[in-house]
mmCIF file as gemmi writes it, N, C-alpha and C atoms, coordinates in Angstrom:
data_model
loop_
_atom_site.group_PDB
_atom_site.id
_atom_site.type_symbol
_atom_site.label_atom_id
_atom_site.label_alt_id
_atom_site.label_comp_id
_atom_site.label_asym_id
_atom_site.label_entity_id
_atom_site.label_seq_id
_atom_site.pdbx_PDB_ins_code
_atom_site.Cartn_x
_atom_site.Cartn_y
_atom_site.Cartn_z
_atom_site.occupancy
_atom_site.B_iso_or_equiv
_atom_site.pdbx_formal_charge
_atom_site.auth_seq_id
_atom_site.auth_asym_id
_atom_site.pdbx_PDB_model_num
ATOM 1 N N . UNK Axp A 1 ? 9.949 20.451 -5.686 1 0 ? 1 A 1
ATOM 2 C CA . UNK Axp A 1 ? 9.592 19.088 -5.316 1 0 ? 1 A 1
ATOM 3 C C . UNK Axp A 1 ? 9.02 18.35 -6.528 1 0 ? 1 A 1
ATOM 4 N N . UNK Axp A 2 ? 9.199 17.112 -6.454 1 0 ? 2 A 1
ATOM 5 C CA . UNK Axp A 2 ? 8.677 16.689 -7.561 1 0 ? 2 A 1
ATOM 6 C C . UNK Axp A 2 ? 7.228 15.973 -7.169 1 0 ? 2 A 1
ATOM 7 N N . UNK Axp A 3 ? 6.642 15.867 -8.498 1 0 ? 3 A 1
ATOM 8 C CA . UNK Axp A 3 ? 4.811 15.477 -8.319 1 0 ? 3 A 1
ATOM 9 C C . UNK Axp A 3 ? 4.957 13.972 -7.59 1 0 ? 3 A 1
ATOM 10 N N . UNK Axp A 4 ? 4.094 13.619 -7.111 1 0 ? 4 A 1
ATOM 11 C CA . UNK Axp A 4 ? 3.634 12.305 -6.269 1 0 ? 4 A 1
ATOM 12 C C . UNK Axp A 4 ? 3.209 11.742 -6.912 1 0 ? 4 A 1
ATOM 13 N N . UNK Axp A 5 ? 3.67 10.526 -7.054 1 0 ? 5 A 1
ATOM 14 C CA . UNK Axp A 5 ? 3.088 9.525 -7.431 1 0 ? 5 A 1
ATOM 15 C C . UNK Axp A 5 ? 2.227 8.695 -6.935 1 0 ? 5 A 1
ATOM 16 N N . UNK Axp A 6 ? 1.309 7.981 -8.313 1 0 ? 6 A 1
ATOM 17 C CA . UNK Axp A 6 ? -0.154 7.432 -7.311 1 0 ? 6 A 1
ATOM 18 C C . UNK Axp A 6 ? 0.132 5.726 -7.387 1 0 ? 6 A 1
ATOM 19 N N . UNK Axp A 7 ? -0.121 5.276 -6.638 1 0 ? 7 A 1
ATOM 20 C CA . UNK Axp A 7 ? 0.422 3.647 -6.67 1 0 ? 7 A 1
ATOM 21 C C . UNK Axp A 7 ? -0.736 2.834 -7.731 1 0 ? 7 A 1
ATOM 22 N N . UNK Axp A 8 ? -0.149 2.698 -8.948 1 0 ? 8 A 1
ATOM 23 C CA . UNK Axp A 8 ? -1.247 2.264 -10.154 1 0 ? 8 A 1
ATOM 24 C C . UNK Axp A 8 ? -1.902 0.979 -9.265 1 0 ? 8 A 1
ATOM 25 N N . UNK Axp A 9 ? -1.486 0.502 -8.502 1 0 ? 9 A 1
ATOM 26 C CA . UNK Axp A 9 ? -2.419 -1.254 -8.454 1 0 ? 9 A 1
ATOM 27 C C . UNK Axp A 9 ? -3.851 -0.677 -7.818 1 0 ? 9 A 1
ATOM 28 N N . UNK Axp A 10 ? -3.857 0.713 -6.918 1 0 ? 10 A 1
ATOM 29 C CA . UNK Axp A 10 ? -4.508 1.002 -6.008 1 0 ? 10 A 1
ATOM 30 C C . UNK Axp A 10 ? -5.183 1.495 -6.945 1 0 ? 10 A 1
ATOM 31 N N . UNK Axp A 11 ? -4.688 2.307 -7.896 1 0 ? 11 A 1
ATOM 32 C CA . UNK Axp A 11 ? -5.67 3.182 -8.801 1 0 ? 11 A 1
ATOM 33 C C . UNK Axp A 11 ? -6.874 1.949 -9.443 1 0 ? 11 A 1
ATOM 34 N N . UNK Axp A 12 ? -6.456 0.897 -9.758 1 0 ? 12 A 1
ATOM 35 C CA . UNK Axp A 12 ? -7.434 -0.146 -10.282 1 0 ? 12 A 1
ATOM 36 C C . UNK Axp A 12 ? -7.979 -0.21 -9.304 1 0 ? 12 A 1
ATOM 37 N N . UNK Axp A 13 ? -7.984 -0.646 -8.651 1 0 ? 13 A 1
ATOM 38 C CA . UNK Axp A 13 ? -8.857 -1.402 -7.443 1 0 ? 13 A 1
ATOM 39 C C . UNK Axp A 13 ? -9.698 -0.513 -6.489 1 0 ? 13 A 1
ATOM 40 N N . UNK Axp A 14 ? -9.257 0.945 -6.968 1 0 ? 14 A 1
ATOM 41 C CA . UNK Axp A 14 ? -10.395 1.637 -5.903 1 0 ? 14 A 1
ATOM 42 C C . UNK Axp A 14 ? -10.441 3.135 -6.587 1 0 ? 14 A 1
ATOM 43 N N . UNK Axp A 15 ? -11.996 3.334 -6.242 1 0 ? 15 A 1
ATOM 44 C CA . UNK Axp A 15 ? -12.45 5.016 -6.528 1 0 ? 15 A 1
ATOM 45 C C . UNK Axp A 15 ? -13.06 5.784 -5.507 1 0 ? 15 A 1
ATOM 46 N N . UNK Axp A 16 ? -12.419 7.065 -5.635 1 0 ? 16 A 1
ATOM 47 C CA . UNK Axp A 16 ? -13.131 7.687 -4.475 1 0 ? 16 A 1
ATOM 48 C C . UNK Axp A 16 ? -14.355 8.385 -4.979 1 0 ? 16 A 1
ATOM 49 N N . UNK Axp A 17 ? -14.999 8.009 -3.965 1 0 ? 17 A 1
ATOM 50 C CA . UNK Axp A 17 ? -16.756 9.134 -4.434 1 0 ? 17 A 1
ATOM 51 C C . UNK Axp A 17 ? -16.381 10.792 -4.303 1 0 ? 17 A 1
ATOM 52 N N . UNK Axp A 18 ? -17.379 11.017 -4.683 1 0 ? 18 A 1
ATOM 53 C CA . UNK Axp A 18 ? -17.989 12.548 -4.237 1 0 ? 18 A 1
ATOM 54 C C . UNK Axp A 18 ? -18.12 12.469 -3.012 1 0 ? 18 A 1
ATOM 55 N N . UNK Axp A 19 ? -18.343 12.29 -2.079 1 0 ? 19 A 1
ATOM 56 C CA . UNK Axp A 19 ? -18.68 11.973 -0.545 1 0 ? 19 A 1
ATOM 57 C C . UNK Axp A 19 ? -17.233 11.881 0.398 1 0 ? 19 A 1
ATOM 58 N N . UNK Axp A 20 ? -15.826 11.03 -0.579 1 0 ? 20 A 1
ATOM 59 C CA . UNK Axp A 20 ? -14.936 11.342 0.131 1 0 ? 20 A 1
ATOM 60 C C . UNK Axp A 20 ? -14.981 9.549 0.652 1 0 ? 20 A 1
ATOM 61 N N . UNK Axp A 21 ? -16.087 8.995 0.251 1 0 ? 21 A 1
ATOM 62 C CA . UNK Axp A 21 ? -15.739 7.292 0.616 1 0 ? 21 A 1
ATOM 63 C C . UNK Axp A 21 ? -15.354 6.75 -0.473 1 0 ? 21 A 1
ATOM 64 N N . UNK Axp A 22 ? -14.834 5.247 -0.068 1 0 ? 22 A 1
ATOM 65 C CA . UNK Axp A 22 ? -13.568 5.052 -0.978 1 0 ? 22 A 1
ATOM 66 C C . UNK Axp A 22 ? -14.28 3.473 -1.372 1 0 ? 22 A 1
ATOM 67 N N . UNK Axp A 23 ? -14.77 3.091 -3.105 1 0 ? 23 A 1
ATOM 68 C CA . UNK Axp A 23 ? -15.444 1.867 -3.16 1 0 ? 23 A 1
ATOM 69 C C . UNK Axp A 23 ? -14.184 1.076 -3.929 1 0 ? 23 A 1
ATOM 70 N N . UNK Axp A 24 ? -14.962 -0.523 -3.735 1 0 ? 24 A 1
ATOM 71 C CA . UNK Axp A 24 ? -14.074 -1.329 -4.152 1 0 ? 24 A 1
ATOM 72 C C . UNK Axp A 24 ? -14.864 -2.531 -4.491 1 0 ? 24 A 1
ATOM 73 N N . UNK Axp A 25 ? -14.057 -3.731 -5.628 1 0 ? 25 A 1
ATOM 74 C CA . UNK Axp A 25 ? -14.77 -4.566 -6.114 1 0 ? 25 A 1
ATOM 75 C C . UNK Axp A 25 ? -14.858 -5.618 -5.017 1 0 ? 25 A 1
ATOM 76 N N . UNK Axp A 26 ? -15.731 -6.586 -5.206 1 0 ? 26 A 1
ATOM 77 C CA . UNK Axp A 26 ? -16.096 -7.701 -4.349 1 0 ? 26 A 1
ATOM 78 C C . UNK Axp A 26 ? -14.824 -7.985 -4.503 1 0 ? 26 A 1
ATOM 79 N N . UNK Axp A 27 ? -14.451 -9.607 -3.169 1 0 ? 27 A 1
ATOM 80 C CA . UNK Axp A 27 ? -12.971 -10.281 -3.799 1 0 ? 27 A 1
ATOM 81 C C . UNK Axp A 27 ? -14.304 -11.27 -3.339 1 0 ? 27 A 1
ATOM 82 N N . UNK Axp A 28 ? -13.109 -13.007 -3.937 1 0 ? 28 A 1
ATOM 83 C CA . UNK Axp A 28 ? -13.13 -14.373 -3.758 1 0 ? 28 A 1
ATOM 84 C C . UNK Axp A 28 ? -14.779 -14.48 -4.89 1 0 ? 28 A 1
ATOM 85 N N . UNK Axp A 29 ? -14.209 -13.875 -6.31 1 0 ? 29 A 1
ATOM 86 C CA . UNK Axp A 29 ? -15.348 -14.3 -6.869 1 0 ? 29 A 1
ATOM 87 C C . UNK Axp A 29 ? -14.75 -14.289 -8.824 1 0 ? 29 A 1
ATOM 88 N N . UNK Axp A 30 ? -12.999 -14.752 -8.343 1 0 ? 30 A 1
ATOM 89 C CA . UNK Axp A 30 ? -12.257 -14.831 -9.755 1 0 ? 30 A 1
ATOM 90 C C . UNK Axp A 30 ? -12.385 -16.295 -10.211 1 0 ? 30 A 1
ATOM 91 N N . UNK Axp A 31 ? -12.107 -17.33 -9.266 1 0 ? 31 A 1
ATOM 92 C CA . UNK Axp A 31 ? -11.98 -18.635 -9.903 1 0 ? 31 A 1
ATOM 93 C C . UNK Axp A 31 ? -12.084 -19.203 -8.597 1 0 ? 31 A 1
ATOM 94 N N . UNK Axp A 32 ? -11.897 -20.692 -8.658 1 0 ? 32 A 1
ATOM 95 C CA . UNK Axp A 32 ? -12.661 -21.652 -7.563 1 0 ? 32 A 1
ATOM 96 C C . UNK Axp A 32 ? -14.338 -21.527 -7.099 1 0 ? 32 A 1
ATOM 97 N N . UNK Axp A 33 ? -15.062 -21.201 -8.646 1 0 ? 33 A 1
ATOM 98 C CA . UNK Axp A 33 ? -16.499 -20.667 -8.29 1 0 ? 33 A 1
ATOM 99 C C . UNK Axp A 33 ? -17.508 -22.013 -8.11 1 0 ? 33 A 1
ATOM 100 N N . UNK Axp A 34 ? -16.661 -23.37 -8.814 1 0 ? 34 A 1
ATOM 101 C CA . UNK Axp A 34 ? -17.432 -24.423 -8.544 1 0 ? 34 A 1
ATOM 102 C C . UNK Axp A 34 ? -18.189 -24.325 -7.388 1 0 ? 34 A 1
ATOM 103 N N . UNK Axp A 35 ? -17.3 -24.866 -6.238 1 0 ? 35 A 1
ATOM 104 C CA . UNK Axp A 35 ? -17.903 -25.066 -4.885 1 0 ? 35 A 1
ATOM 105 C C . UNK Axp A 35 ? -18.203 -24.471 -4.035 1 0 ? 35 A 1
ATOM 106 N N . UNK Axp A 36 ? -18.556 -22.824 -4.637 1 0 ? 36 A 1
ATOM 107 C CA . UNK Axp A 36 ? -19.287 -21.885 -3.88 1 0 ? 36 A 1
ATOM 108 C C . UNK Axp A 36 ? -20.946 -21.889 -4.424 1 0 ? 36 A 1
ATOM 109 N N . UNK Axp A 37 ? -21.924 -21.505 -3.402 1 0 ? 37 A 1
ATOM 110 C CA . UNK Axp A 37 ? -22.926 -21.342 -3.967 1 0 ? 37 A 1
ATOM 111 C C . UNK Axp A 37 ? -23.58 -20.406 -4.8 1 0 ? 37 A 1
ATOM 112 N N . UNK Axp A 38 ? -24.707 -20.934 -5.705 1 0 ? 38 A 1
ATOM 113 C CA . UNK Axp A 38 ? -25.216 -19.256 -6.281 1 0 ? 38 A 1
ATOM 114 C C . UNK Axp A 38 ? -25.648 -18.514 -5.831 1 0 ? 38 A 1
ATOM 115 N N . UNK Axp A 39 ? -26.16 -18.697 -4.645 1 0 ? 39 A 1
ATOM 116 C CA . UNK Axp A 39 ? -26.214 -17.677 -3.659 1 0 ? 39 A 1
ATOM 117 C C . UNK Axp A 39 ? -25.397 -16.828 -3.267 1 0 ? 39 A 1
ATOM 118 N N . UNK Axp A 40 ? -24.197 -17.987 -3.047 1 0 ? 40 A 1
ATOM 119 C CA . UNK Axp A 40 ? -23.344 -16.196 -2.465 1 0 ? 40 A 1
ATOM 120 C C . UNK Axp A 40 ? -22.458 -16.095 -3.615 1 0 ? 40 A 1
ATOM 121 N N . UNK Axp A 41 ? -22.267 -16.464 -4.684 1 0 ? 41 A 1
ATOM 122 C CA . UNK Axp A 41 ? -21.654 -15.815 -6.11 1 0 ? 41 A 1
ATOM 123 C C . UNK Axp A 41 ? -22.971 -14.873 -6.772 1 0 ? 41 A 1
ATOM 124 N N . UNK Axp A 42 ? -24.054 -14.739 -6.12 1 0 ? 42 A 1
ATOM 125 C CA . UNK Axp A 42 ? -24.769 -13.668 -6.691 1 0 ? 42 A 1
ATOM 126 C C . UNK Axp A 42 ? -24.414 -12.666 -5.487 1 0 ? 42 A 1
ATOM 127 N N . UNK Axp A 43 ? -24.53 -12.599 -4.207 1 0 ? 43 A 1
ATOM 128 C CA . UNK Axp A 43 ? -24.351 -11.658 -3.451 1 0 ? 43 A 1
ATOM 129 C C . UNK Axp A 43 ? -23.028 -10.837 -3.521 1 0 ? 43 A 1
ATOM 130 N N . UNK Axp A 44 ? -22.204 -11.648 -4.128 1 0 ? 44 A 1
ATOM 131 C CA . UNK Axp A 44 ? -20.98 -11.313 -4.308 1 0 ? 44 A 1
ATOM 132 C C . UNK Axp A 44 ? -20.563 -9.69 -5.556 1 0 ? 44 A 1
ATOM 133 N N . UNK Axp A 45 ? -21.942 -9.766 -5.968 1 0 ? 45 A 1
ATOM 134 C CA . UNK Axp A 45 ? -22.254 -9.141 -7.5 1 0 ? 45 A 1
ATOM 135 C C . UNK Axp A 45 ? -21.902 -7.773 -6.657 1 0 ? 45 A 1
ATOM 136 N N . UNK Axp A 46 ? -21.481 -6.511 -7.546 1 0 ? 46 A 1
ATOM 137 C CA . UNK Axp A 46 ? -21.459 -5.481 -7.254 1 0 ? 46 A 1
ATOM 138 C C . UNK Axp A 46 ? -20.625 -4.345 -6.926 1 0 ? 46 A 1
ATOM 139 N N . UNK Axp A 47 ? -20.583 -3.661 -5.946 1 0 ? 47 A 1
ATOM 140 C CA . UNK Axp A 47 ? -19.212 -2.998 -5.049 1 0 ? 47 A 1
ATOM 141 C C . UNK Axp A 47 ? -19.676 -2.746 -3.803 1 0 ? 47 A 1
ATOM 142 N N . UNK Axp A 48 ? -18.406 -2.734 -2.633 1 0 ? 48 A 1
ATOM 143 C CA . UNK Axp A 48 ? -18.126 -2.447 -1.461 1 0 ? 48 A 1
ATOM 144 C C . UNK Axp A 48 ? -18.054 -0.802 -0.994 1 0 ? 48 A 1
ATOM 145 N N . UNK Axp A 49 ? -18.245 -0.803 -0.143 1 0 ? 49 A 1
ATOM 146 C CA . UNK Axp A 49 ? -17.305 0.53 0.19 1 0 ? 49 A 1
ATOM 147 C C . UNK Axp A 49 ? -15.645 -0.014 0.936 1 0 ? 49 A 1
ATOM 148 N N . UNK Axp A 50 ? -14.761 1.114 0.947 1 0 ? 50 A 1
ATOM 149 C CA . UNK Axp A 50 ? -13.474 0.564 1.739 1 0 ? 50 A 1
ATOM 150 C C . UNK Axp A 50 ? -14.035 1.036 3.32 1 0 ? 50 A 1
ATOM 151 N N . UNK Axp A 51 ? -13.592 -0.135 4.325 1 0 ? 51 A 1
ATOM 152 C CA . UNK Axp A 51 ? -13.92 -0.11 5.684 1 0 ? 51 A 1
ATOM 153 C C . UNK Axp A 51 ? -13.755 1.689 6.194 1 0 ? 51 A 1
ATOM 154 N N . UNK Axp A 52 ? -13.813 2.102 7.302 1 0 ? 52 A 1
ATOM 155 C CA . UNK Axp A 52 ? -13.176 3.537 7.79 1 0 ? 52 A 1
ATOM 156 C C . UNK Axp A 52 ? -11.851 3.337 8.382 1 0 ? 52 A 1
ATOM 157 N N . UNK Axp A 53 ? -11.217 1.932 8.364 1 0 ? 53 A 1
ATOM 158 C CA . UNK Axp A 53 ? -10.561 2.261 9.539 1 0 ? 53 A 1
ATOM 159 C C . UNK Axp A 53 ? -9.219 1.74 8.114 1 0 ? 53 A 1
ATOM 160 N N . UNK Axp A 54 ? -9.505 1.628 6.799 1 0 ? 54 A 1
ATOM 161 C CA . UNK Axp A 54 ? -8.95 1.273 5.962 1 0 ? 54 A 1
ATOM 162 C C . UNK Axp A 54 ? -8.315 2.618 4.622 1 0 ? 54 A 1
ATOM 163 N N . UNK Axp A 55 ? -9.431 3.421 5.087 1 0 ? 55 A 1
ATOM 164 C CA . UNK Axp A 55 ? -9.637 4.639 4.105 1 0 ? 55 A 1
ATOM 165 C C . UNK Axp A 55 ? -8.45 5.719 3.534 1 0 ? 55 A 1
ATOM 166 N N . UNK Axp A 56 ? -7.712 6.064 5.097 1 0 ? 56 A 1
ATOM 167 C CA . UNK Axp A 56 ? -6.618 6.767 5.016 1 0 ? 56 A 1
ATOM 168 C C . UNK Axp A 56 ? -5.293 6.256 4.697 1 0 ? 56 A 1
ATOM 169 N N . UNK Axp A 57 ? -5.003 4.812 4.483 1 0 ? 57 A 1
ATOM 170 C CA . UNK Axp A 57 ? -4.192 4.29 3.62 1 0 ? 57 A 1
ATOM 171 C C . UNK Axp A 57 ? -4.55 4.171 2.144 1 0 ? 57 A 1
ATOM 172 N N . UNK Axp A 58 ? -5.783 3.869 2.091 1 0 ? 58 A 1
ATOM 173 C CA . UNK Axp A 58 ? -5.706 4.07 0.947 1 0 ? 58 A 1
ATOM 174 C C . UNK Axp A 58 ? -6.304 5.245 -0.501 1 0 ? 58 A 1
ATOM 175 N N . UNK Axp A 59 ? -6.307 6.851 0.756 1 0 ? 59 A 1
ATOM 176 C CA . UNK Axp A 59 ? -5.895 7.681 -0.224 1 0 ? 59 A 1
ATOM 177 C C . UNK Axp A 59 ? -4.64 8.221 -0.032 1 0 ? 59 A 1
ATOM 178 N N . UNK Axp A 60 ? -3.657 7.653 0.986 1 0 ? 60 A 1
ATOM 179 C CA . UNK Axp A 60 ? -2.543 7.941 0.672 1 0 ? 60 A 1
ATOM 180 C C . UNK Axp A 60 ? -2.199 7.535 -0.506 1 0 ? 60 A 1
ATOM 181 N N . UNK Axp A 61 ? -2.296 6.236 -0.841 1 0 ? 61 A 1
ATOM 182 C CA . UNK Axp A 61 ? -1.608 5.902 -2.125 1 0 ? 61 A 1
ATOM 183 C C . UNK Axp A 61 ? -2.445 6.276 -3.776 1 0 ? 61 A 1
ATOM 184 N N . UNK Axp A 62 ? -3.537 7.285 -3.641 1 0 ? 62 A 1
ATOM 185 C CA . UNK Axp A 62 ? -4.216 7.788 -4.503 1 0 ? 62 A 1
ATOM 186 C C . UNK Axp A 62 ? -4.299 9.244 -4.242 1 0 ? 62 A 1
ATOM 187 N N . UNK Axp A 63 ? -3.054 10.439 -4.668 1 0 ? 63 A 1
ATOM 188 C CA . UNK Axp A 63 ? -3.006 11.87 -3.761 1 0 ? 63 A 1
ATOM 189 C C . UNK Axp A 63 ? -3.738 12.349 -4.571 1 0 ? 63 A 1
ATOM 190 N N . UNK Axp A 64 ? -3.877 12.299 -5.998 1 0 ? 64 A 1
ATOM 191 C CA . UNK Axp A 64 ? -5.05 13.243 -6.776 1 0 ? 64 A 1
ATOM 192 C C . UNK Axp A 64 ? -5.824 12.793 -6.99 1 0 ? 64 A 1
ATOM 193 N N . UNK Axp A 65 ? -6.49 11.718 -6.408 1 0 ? 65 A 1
ATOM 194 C CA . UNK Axp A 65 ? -8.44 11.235 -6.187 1 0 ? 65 A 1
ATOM 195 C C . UNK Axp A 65 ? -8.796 11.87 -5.721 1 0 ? 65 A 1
């Protein structure tokens, strides 16, 4: 069989912990930042976790994370 491939866009956009949960960057904080507040362009700061009900799609497309 041949090796599996990992879907590169997914590989950017998400890491799996030690724990087996799956984090990810904030979105809606690339451009159009004028007319948002600094409030929530500071809350925006940081990382997510991926939802649970989101998780198992996306280590399908990451098989050796």
């Amino acid at each position: 069989m041949p090796k599996m491939k990992t879907k590169r866009g997914a590989a950017k956009r998400f890491r799996v912990r030690a724990s087996g949960s799956v984090k990810r960057g904030q979105a809606f904080k690339r451009h159009i930042l004028t007319k948002k507040t600094t409030k929530n362009k500071r809350q925006l700061r940081g990382t997510m976790h991926v939802h649970d009900t989101d998780v198992d799609a996306v280590k399908a497309m990451l098989p050796y994370a």
